[in-house]
N, C-alpha and C positions, 0 to 999 in steps of 0.2 A: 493542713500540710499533707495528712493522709490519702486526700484526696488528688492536689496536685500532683503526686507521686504516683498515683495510679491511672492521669491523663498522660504523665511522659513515659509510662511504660505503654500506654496504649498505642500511644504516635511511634515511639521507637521499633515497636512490632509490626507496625504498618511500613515503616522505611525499611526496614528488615524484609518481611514479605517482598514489597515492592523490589530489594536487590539483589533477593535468591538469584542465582545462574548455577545452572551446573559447570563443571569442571570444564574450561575452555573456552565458554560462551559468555556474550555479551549481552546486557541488559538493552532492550534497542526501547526508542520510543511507539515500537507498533506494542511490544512489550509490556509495557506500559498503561498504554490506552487499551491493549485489552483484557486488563485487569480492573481497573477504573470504570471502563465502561459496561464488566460486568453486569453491574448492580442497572445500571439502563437496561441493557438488552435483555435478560432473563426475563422478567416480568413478559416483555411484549412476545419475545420467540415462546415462551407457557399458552401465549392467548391464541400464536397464531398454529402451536402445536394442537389447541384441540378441537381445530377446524381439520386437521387432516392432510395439509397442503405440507409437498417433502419438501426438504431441503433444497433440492437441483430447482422445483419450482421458485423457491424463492431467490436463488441462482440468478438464474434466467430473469425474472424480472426485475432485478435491481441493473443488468445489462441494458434490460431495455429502456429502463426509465435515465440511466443514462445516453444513451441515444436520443432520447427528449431535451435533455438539458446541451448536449451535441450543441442540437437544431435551435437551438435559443439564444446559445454562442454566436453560430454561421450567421443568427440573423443581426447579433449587434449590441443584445443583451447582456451583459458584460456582469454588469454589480448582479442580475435577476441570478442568472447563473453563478455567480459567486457564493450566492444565500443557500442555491439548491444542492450545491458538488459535497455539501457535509452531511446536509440531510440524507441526500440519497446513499452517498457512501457508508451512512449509519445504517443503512435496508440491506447496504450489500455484505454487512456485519452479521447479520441476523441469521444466513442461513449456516453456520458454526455453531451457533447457540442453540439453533433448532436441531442442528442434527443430534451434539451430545446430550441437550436435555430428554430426547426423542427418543434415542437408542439405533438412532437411523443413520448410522455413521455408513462411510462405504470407500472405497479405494476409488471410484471415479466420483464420488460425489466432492472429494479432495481435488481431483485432478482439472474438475468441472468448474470450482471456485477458481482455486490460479488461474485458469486457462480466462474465467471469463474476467478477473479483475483486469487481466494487460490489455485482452480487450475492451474493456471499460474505460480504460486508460487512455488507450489510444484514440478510443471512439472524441473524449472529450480534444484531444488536440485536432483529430479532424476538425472538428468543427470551429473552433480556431483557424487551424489551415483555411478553412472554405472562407470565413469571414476576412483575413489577411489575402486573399489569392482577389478576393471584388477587388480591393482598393489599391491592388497594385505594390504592397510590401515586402517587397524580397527579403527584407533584411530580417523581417518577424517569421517567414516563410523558410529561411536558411535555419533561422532557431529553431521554430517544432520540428524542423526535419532533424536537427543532431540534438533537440529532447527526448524525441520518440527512439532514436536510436541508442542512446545512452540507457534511456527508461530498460528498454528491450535485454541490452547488456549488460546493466544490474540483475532484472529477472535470469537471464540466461544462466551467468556465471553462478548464481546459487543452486539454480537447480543440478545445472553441470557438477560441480562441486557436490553438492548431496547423492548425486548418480555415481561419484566415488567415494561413497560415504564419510563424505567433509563435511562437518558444520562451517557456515558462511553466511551469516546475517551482519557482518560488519559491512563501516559504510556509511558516509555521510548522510546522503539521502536518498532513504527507502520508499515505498511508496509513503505513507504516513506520512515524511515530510514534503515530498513533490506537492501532495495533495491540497496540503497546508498551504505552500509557498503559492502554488495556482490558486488557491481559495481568496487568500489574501490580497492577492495582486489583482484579482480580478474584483473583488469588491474597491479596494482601494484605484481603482483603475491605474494602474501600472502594471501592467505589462507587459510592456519594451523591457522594461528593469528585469522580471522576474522570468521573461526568455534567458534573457542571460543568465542569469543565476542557474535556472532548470537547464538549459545546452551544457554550460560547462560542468558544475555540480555531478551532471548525474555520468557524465563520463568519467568522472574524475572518481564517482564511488564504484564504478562498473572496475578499476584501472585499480580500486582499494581491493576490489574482492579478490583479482586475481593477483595482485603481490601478497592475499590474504594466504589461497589457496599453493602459491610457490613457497611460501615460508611453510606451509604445512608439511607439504612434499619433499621439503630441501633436503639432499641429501641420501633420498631412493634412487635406487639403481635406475637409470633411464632405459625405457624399451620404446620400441615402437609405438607412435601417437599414432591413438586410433580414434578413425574419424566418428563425429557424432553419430 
């Protein structure tokens, strides 16, 4: 009995943990998974820490290795790169881990990560576009183009938002879930289905943050909108 008693206070403390937020914020699922995936990444970012190689290095090459999986898209590869967009997204996890275990934090090595995951992002629907553009698909070719824009203005509206110092992580799908949802579809080969999903979706979270950002504001004195 004793014992049972002391697995549900274990698990209770872990769901606990898991639903800390601070005061206004939301638990999101990248949230989640980078608490969970802790316990993966520490171990490898320790090994690759006492080689020497920074953070921005590991940056940099988890962009590039997305650029590989691009071109394996473009070529027709569909389920290969389905297998690969987790893996690799798991490298592009690593250089976070590397910096705080490391001590090698830094204001552009922040700005270096965002900047390079949208381009990471975007690299993989290029190469969708490239493979949809051979065969003549307008209709798949109309979806990554208001994917990638939506993707764009979900990243945008947070960062905008935190540039007024707003918290704004709500939102149906962030990357974590785009990620997902392309992963899926592309192993399962359905992809006609999850253009759609990703087109509408991510405008429709882009269109969350900022009714997110107007309830915040509501009700300050309006001044002049000053451009980005």
């Amino acid at each position: 009995m004793g014992s049972k008693v002391k697995w549900q206070e274990f698990f209770r403390d872990r769901v606990l943990r898991l639903g800390e937020v601070k005061s206004g914020q939301t638990v999101t699922l990248s949230d989640l998974a980078r608490k969970w995936g802790g316990g993966i990444l520490e171990p490898i970012a320790r090994l690759i820490g006492r080689t020497g190689v920074s953070p921005n290095v590991v940056t940099l090459t988890g962009a590039s290795l997305n650029l590989g999986v691009a071109w394996i898209l473009a070529k027709g590869h569909m389920r290969i790169g389905g297998f690969l967009i987790p893996l690799v997204a798991l490298f592009d996890a690593l250089d976070g881990s590397l910096a705080r275990l490391t001590g090698r934090r830094s204001r552009f090595g922040a700005f270096l990560d965002s900047t390079m995951d949208r381009l990471s992002e975007a690299i993989l629907y290029l190469g969708l576009l490239f493979f949809y553009t051979r065969h003549g698909a307008k209709q798949e070719i109309l979806l990554i183009y208001a994917t990638i824009v939506g993707s764009l203005m979900v990243s945008y509206a947070r960062a905008r938002a935190e540039g007024l110092g707003l918290q704004c992580k709500v939102g149906l799908l962030t990357r974590l879930e785009r990620i997902i949802v392309l992963t899926v579809a592309l192993i399962l080969d359905q992809m006609s289905i999850a253009l759609w999903v990703l087109a509408i979706l991510t405008n429709f979270t882009a269109l969350q943050r900022m009714y997110h950002v107007w309830r915040a504001t509501h009700g300050e004195d309006e001044g002049d909108a000053a451009d980005p």
